[in-house]
C-alpha positions in Angstrom: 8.7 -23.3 -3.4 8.3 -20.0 -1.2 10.0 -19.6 2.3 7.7 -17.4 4.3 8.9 -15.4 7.5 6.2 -15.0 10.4 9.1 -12.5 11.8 8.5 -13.8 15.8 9.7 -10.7 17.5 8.2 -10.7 21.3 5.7 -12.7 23.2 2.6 -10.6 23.5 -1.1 -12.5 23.3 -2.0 -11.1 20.2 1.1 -11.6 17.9 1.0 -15.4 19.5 -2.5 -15.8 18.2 -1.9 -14.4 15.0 1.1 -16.2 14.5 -0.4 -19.6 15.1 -3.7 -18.4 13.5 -1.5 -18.3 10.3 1.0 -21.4 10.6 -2.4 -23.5 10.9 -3.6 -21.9 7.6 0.0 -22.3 6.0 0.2 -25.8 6.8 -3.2 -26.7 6.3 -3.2 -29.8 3.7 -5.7 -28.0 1.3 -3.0 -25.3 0.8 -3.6 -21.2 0.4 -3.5 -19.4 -2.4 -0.5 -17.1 -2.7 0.6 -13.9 -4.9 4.1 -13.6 -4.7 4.2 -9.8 -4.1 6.2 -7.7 -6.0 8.3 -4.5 -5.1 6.6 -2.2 -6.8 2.7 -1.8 -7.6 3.1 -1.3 -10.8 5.3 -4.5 -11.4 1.9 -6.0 -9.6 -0.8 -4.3 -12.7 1.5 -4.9 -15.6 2.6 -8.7 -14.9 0.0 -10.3 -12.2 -3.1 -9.3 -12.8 -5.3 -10.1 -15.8 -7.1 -7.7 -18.0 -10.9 -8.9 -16.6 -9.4 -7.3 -13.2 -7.7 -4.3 -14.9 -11.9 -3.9 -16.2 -12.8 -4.2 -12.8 -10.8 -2.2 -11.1 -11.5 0.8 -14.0 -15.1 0.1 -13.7 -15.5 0.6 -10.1 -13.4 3.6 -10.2 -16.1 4.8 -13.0 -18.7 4.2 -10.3 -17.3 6.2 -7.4 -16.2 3.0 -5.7 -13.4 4.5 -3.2 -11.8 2.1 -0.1 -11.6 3.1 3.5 -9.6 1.5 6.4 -12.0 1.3 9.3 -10.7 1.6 13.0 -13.5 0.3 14.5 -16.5 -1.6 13.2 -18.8 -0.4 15.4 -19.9 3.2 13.4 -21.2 1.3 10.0 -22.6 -2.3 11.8 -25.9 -1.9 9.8 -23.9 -1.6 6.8 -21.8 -4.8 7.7 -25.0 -6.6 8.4 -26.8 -5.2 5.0 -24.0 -6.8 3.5 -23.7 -10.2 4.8 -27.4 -10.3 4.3 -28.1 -9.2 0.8 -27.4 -12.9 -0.4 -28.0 -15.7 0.7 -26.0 -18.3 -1.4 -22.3 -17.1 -1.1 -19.2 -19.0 -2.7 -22.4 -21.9 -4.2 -23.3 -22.4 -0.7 -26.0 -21.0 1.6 -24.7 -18.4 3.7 -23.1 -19.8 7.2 -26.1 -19.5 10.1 -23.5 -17.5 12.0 -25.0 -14.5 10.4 -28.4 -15.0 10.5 -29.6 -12.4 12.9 -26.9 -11.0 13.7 -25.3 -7.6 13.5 -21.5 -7.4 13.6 -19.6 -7.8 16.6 -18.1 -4.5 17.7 -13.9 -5.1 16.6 -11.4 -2.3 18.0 -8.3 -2.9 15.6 -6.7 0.1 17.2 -5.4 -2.3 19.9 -2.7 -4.0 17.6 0.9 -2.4 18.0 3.0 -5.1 17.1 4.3 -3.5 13.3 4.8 -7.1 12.0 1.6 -9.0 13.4 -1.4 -7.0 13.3 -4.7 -7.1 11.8 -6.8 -4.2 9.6 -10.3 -4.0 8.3 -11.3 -2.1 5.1 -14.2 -1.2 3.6 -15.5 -0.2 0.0 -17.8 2.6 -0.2 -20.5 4.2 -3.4 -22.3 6.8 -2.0 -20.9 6.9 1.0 -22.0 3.7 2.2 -19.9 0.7 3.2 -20.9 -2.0 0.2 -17.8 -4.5 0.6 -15.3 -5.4 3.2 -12.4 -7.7 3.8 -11.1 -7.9 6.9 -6.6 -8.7 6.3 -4.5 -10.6 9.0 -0.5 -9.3 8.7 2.2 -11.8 9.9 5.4 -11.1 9.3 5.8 -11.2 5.5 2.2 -12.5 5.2 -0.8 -11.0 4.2 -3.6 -13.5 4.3 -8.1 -12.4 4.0 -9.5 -13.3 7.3 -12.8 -12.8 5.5 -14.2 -11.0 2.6 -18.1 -9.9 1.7 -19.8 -8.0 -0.6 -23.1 -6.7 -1.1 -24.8 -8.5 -4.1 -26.5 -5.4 -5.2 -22.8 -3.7 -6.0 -20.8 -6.5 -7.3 -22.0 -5.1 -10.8 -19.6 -2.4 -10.2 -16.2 -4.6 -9.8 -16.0 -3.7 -6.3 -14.5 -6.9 -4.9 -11.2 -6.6 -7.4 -11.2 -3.2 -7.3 -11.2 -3.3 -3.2 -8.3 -6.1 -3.1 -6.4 -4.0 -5.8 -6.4 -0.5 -3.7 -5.4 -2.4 -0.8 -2.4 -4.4 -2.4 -1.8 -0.7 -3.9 -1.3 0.1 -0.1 0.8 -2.9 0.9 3.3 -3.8 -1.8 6.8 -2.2 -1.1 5.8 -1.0 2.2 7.4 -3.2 5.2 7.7 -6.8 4.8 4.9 -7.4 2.7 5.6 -10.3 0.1 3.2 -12.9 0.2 -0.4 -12.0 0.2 -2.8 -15.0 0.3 -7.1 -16.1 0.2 -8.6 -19.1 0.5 -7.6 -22.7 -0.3 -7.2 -24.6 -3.3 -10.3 -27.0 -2.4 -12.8 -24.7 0.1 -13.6 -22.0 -2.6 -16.4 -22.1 -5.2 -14.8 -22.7 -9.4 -16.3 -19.1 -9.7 -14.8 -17.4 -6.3 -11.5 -19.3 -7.5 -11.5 -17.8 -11.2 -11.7 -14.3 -9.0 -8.5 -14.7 -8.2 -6.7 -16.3 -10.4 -7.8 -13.0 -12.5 -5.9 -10.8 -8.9 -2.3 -13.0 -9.3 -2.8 -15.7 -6.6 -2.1 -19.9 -7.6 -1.2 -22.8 -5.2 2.6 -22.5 -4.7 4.4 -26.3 -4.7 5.8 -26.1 -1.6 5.5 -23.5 1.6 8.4 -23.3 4.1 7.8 -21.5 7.6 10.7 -19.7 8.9 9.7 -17.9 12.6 
């Protein structure tokens, strides 16, 4: 059983929606998949991550894979939409229509102040280009990925793991960071939920909402 602290501080429209956003996903039936975080990083690549994503991670950094933390989406949209589009079965299923067509919807994350309910985008890059992203929602003690994509053409590189790995390098003993969280037990593919199993993240018995 984990008790998980949303840390409801004030009343402003966008730690409301994010709040809910995540009780909804919390609660949800299906259940998320949780790491229980721990205080120090290296606790994290010694004890909770497998050796496949130890590979990973030392592969991409072998390729010049390097992360980024984007303010705006608007300067690498071709790249977002290059990515969405380079496959078009994701998870075992054909990619959603929403992205037919579409380039990515300009997102200011600038606009968050609230230090316990905010949201971030990062990027992978090789070459300078943007070949992954995941885009991270932060509620109280709870990191959850809002979405995540990679371009099919670099996955041969262990850019996904390497990506979630720099960024858990950023979070873990920082704030109030302990529970960090993707997918659901039943929505994701047997492959996509291999992935992380490999990163540290299982279905908990019980979650318990406090805030």
């Amino acid at each position: 059983m984990i008790i998980i602290n949303l840390m409801r501080d004030n009343n402003s429209a966008d730690c409301n929606r994010i709040i809910n956003w995540t009780k909804i996903r919390i609660l949800n039936k299906n259940c998320d998949l949780i790491c229980s975080l721990p205080n120090t990083f290296s606790e994290y690549w010694e004890k909770t991550i497998d050796s496949k994503a130890r590979t990973n991670y030392r592969k991409a950094i072998h390729n010049c894979i390097s992360i980024e933390k984007i303010i705006n989406t608007k300067i690498i949209e071709d790249e977002l939409y290059n990515i969405q589009h380079s496959a078009q079965i994701r998870q075992g299923r054909p990619l959603n229509p929403k992205y037919y067509g579409k380039k990515w919807e300009n997102m200011d994350f600038s606009r968050f102040t609230c230090p316990n309910h905010y949201e971030e985008f990062w990027i992978a890059k090789k070459d300078n280009m943007a070949v992954a992203y995941t885009w991270l929602v932060i509620c109280g003690e709870y990191i959850k990925i809002n979405s995540i994509m990679g371009h099919v053409d670099y996955w041969k590189y262990g850019t996904m793991k390497f990506m979630i790995v720099e960024i858990l390098k950023d979070k873990i003993g920082k704030q109030n960071n302990r529970y960090f969280s993707y997918g659901t037990k039943s929505f994701l593919s047997h492959n996509l939920k291999y992935f992380v199993c490999n990163l540290g993240l299982k279905c908990p018995e019980r979650q318990i909402i406090n805030g």
